[in-house]
C-alpha positions in Angstrom: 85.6 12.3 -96.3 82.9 10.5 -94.6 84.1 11.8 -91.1 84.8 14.8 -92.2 81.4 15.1 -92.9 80.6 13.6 -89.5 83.0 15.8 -87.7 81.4 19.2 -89.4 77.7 17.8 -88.3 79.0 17.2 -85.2 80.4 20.9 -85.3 77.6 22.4 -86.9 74.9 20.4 -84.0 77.1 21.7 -81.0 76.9 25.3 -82.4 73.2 25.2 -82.6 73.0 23.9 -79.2 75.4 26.7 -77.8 73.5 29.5 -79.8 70.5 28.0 -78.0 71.8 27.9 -74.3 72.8 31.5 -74.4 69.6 32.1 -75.9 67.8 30.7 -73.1 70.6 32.1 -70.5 69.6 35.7 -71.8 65.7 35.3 -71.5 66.2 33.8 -68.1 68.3 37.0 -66.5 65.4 39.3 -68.1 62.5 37.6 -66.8 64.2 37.6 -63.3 65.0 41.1 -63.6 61.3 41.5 -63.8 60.7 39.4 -61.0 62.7 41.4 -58.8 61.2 44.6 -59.9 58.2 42.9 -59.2 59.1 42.1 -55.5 60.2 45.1 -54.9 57.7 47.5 -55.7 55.1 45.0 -53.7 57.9 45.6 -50.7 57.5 49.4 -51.0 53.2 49.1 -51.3 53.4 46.9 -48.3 56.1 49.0 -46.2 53.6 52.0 -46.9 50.1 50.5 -45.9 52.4 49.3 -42.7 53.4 53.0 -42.1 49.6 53.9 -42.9 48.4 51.5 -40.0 51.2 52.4 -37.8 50.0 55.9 -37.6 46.4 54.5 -37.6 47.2 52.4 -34.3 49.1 55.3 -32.6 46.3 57.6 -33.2 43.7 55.0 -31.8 46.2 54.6 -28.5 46.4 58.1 -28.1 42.4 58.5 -28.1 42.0 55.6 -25.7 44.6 57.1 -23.5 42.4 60.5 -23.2 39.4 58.9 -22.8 40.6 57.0 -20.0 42.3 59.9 -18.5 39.7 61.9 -18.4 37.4 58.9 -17.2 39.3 58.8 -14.1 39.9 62.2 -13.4 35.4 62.4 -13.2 35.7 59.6 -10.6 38.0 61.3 -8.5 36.2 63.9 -8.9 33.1 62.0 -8.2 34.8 60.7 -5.0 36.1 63.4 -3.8 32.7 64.9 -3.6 31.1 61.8 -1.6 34.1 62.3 1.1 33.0 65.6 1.1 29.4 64.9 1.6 30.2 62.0 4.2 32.5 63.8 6.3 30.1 67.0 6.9 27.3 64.2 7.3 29.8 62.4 10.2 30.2 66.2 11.4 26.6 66.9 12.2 25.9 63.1 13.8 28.8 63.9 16.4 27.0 66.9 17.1 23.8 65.7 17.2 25.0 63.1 19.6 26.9 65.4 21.6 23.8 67.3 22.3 22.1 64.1 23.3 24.7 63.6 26.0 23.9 66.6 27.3 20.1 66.0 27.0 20.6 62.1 28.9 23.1 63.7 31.3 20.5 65.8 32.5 17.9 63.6 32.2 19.6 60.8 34.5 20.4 63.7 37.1 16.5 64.6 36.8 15.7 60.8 37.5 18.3 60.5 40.2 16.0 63.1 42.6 12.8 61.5 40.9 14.0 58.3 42.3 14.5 59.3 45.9 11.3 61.2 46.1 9.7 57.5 44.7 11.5 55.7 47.8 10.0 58.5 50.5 6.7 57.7 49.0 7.3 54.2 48.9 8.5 54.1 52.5 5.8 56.2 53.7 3.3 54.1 51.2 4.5 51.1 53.2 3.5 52.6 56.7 0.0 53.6 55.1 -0.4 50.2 53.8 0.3 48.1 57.1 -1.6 50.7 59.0 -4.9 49.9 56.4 -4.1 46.0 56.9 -4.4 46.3 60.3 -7.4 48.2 60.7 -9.4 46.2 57.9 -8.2 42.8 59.8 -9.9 44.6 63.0 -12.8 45.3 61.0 -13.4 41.6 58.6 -12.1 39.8 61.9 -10.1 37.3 59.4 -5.9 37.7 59.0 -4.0 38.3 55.7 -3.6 34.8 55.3 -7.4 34.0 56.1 -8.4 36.3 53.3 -5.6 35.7 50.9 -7.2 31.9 51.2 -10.9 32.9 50.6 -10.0 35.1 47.4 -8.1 32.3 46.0 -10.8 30.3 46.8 -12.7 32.3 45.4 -11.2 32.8 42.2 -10.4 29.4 41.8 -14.6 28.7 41.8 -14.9 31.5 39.2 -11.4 30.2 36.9 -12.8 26.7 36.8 -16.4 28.0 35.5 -14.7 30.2 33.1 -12.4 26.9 32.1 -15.6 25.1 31.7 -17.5 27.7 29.6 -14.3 27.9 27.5 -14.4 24.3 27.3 -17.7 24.4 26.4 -17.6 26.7 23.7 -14.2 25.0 22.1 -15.9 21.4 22.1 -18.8 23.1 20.5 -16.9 25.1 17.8 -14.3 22.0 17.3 -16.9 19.4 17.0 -19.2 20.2 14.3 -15.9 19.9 12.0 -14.6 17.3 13.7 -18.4 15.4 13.4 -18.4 16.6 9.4 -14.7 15.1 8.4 -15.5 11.9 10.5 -18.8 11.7 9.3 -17.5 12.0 5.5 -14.6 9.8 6.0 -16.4 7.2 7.6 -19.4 7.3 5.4 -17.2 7.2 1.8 -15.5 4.2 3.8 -18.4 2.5 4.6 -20.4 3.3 1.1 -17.3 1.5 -0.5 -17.7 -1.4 1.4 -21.3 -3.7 2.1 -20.8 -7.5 3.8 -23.4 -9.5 4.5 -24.4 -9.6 8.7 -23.8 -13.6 9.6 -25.2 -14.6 13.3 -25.1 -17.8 14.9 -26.2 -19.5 17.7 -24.7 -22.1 19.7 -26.6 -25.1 18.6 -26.4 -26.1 15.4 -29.9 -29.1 13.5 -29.1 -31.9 11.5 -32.1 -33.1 9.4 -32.7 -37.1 10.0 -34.4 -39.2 6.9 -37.1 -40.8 9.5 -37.4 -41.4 13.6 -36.3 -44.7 13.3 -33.0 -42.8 12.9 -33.3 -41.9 16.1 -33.1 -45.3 17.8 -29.9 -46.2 15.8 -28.2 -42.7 16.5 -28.7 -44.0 20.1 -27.4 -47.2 19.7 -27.8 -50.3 22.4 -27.7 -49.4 26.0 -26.7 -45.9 24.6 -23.3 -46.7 23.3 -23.4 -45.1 20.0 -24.4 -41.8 21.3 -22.0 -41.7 24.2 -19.0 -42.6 21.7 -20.0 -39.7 19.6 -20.4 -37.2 22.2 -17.1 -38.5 24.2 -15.4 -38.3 20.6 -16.7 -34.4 19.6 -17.3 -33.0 23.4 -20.9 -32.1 21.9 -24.2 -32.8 23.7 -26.3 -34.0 21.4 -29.9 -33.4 22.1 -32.7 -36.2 20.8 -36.3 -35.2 21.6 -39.5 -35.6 20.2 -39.1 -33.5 17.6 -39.9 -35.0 14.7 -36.9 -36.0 12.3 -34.6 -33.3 14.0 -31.3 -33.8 15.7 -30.1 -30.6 18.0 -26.2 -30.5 18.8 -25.0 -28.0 21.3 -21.6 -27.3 22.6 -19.9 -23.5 22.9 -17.2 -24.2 20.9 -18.2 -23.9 17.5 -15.3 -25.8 15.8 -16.4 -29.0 17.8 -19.9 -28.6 16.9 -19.4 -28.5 13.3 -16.8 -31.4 13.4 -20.1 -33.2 14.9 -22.7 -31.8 12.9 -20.5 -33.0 9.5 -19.6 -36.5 11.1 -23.4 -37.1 11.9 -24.8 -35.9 8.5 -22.1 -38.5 7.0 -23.0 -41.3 9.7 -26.7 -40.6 8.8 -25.9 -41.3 5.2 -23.6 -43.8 5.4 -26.3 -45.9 7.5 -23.9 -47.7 9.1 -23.9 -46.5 12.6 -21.6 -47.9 15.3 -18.8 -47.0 17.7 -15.6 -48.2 14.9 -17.6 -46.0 12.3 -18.1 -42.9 14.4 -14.7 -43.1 15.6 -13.5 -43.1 11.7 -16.3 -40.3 10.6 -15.4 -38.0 13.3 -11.4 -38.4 12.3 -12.2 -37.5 8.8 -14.5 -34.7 9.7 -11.5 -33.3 12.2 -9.6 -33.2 8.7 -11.7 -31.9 7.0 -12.2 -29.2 9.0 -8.9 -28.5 9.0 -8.3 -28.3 5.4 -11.9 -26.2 5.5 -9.8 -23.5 8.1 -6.9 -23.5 6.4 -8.7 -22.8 2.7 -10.7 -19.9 4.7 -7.5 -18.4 6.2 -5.9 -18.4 2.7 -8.8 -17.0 0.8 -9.5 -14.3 3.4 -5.7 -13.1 2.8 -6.6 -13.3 -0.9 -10.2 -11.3 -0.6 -8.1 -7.9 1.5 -4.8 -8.2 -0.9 -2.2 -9.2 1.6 0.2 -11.5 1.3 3.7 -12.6 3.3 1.8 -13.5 6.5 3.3 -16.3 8.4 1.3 -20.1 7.7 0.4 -20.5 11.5 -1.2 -17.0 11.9 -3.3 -18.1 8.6 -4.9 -21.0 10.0 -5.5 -19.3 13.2 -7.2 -16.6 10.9 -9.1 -20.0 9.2 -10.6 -21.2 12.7 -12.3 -17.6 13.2 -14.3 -18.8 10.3 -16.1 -21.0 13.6 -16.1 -18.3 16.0 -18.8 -15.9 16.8 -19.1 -12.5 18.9 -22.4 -11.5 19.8 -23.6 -13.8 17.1 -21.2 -12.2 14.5 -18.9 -13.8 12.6 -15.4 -13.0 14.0 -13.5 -14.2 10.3 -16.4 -12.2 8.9 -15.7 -9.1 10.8 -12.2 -9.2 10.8 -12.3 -8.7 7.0 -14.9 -6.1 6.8 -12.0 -4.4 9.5 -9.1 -4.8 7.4 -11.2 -3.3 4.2 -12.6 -0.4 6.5 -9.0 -0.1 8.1 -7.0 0.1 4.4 -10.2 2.5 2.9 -10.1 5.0 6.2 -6.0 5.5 6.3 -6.6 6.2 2.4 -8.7 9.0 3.4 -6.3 10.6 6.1 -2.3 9.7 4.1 -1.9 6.9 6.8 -0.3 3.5 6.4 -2.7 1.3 4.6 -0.5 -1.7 4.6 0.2 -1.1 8.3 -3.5 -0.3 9.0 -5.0 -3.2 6.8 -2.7 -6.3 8.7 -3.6 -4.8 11.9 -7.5 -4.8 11.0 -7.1 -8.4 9.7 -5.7 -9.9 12.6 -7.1 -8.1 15.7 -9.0 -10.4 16.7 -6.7 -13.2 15.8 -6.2 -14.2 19.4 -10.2 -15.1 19.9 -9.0 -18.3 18.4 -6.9 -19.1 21.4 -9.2 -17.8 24.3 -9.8 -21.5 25.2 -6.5 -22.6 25.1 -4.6 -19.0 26.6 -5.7 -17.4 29.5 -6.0 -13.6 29.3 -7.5 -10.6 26.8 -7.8 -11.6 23.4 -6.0 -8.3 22.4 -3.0 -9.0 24.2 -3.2 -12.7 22.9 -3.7 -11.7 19.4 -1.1 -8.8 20.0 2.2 -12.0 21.4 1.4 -13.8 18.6 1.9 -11.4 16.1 4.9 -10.3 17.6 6.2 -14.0 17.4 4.9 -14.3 13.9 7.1 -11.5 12.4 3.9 -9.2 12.4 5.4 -4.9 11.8 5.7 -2.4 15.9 2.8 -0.7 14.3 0.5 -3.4 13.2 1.4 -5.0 16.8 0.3 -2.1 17.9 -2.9 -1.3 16.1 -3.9 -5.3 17.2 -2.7 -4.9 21.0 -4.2 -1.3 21.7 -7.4 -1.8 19.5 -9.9 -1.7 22.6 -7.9 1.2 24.3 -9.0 4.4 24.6 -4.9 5.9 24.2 -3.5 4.7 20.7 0.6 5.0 19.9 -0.4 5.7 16.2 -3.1 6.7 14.1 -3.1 2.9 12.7 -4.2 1.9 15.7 -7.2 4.6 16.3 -7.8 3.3 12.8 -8.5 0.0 13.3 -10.2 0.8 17.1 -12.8 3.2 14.8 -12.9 0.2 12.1 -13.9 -2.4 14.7 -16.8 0.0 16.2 -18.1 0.7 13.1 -18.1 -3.0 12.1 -19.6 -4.1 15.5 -21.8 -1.4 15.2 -23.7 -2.1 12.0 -27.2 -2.6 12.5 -27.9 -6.6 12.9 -24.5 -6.9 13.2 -24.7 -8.2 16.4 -27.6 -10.0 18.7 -27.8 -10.8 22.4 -30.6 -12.2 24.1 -34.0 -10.4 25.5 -32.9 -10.6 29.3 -29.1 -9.3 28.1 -30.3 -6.1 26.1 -33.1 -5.1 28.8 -30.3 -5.6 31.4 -27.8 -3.5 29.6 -30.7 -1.0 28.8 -31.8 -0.7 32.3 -27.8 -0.8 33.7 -27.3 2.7 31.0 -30.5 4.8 32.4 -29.6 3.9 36.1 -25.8 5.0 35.9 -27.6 8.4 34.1 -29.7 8.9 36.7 -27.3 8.3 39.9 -25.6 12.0 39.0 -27.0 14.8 40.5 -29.7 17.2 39.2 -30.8 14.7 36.8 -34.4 14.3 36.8 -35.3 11.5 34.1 -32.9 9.8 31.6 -34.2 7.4 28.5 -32.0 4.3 26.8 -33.2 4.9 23.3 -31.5 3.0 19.6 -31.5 0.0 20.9 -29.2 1.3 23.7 -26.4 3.0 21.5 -27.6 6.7 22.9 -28.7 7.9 26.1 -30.7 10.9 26.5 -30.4 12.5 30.5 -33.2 15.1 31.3 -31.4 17.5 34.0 -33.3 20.2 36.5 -32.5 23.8 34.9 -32.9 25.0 38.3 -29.6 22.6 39.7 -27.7 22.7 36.2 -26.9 25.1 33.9 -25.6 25.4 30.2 -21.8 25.2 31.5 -22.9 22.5 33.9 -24.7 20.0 31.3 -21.7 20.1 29.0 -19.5 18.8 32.3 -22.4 16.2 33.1 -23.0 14.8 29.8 -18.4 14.2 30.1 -18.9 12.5 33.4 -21.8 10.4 31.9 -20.1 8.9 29.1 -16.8 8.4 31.2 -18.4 6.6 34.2 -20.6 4.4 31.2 -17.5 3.4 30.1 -16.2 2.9 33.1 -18.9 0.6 34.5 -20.6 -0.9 31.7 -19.9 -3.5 28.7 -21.6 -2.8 25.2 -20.8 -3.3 21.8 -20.0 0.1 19.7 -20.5 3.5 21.4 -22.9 5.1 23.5 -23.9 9.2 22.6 -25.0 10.9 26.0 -27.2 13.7 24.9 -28.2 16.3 28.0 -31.1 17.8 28.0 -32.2 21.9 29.9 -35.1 23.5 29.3 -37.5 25.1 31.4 -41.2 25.3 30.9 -43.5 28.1 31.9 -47.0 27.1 32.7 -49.9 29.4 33.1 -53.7 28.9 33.2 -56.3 31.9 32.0 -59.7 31.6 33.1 
């Protein structure tokens, strides 16, 4: 009974189920029928908007198509037109030009005669002109070639006034700017820049404690002095000035090797051969450390560095070496600021300019020992040193009056304006009358010059010329020929202006 029971609930759970899957079976074929309507509707609304665009498209193309036929057909037109227009333009140039043709055709023909009419003339021009030769060489007495030389000469006379009048006239229009850009340049150089002047002679004092100083300085039989002037090459001058010792020598570096061993001998009190010998060694290295400090710290005081340690202690012995009284080591700095500060002003080298100002007179410290100019000196031994062409230069050419580069007119201008400071430089009474007297007397041996006057302590010259000898033209050439044969002849420090002087003076008397 039991699985009967089982068997019919078995039965009775398969039926549901079946009853159930074709439920499910028949709602699945109708919502896919619905689907399908669906699908196919949205394939008919999407095949007509396809249509609807395909007619759009093929309307569009067919406008396009128009347009640009029509387009085209206007430039054809267009060019068709401009053919036109060019080709009846070519026309009427061949026609113009064949009516030139004609016009040159007969205008050559017309100069063809002209031409042989100009040879007759010529020809018979010819005969006139030899006749007219020969009767005005019967007349002057003087051949072709006799007055072809007197015109030339004559107008080589009136082209070399006219040169010098043109001359004239240039140097005066060029000069007064030249004067105002140098005069600016040099003057914002030199305002930038103020050294004190230092002069020496060639003796140098030394101060004694009492005259019984004296005796000892001079030792027995002499012995003490002699070992200190064979030691230093100093003359050393004892006189009856009171409690003064005078030490003279030319060489500056020898004399202050003395003067410092004799100040320490003096202190020391202990005076004798052994001891002088020892003082003047360690004043000799002293000295040398002194010149080598000085070279150093003159590098340092213009702002240059990488020069070579021999050319710096040759720079350090200028420190004892004088021109004209004036400090070379002295100078050569104020040339080397005044060299860097002038190519500022004109965009030249300053580096190049500066070394060259330092060290032109470099070679001053060898004049004893080297024969020859102290440019050319001072010039080698850059040039051995590793010194730059154009600072070589600027040191070799810098008392030239041709430079290579505007370094070296630079540093030429630099060392005139340094040597020509007031109290830069001092020569004696009998040298500057000399040299004053030597400028008026190469003045006056020109021509036409009636009086000439060394005035500024000899740095210009002022020439007084006969008006009735020299004219305008001819005191511009004199006051050239002055200056060139001054610095031809004659040796000064700086530069010399020549200044000309014409005028004439009417004199009358009423009574």
């Amino acid at each position: 009974m039991e699985m009967v029971v089982v068997f019919l609930s078995v039965l009775a759970a398969a039926g549901i189920l079946g009853a159930g899957g074709a439920f499910w079976q028949l709602r699945r074929s109708r919502i896919d029928g619905k689907r399908v309507e669906n699908a196919k509707e949205e394939a008919s609304s999407v095949v007509a908007q396809a249509e609807a665009e395909k007619r759009r498209i093929i309307l569009e193309g067919q406008e396009e198509v128009l347009k640009l036929r029509t387009t085209g057909e206007n430039e054809i037109k267009e060019q068709r037109q401009e053919l036109n227009r060019l080709e009846r333009r070519y026309l009427q140039r061949e026609e113009q030009l064949e009516r030139k043709n004609e016009s040159l055709e007969k205008q050559r023909a017309n100069l063809s005669e002209k031409e042989s009419e100009i040879d007759q003339t010529l020809e018979a021009t010819k005969d006139l002109k030899e006749e007219q030769v020969r009767a005005l060489e019967e007349t002057a007495n003087l051949s072709v070639a006799e007055a072809k030389d007197l015109v030339v000469k004559e107008g080589t006379e009136k082209a070399r006034h006219e040169l010098a009048r043109r001359t004239y006239d240039l140097e005066r229009e060029y000069k007064v700017t030249a004067e105002e850009n140098a005069r600016r340049i040099i003057t914002l150089a030199i305002n930038r820049l103020a050294t004190d002047v230092v002069s020496e002679t060639t003796t140098s004092v030394v101060s004694l404690p009492n005259d019984e100083m004296k005796g000892r300085l001079i030792g027995r039989e002499g012995r003490n002095i002699k070992a200190l002037e064979s030691l230093t090459g100093v003359d050393i001058v004892i006189d009856d000035t009171p409690e003064i010792v005078t030490l003279s020598c030319f060489d500056p570096l020898r004399r202050e090797v003395a003067r410092l061993a004799l100040e320490r001998l003096v202190s020391d009190g202990r005076i004798q051969p052994t001891r002088i010998e020892d003082m003047v060694h360690r004043a000799q290295v002293d000295i040398e450390q002194t010149i080598w400090k000085a070279g150093e710290q003159s590098t340092f005081d213009v702002g240059l560095s990488g020069i070579d340690t021999e050319l710096v202690r040759l720079l350090g012995q200028l420190k004892y070496r004088y021109s004209y009284g004036e400090n070379v080591l002295k100078h050569s700095i104020e040339v080397c600021l005044l060299s860097g500060m002038l190519a500022a002003e004109v965009g030249a080298d300053v580096q190049v300019a500066k070394i060259g100002g330092l060290l032109h007179d470099v070679g001053k410290a060898l004049t004893h020992e080297v024969k020859g100019p102290h440019a050319e000196i001072g010039a080698e031994l850059a040039k051995k040193f590793g010194i730059n062409h154009n600072s070589y230069l600027s040191i070799l050419e810098h008392h030239d009056d041709e430079h290579s580069t505007v370094e070296s007119f630079i540093v030429a201008s630099a060392d005139a304006i340094s040597a020509s400071r007031p109290g830069a430089r001092k020569e004696s009474l009998d040298q500057y009358v000399k040299r004053l007297s030597d400028l008026e007397n190469t003045a006056i041996g020109f021509g036409g010059v009636e009086r000439a006057f060394a005035i500024q302590a000899g740095r210009e010259v002022r020439v007084m010329v006969k008006p009735t000898d020299i004219d305008d033209i001819g005191s511009a050439a004199l006051a050239r020929d002055i200056a060139r044969k001054v610095e031809e002849n004659l040796v000064f420090p700086g530069q010399i202006k020549v200044t000309v002087i014409r005028e004439t003076r009417n004199v009358e008397i009423a009574r």
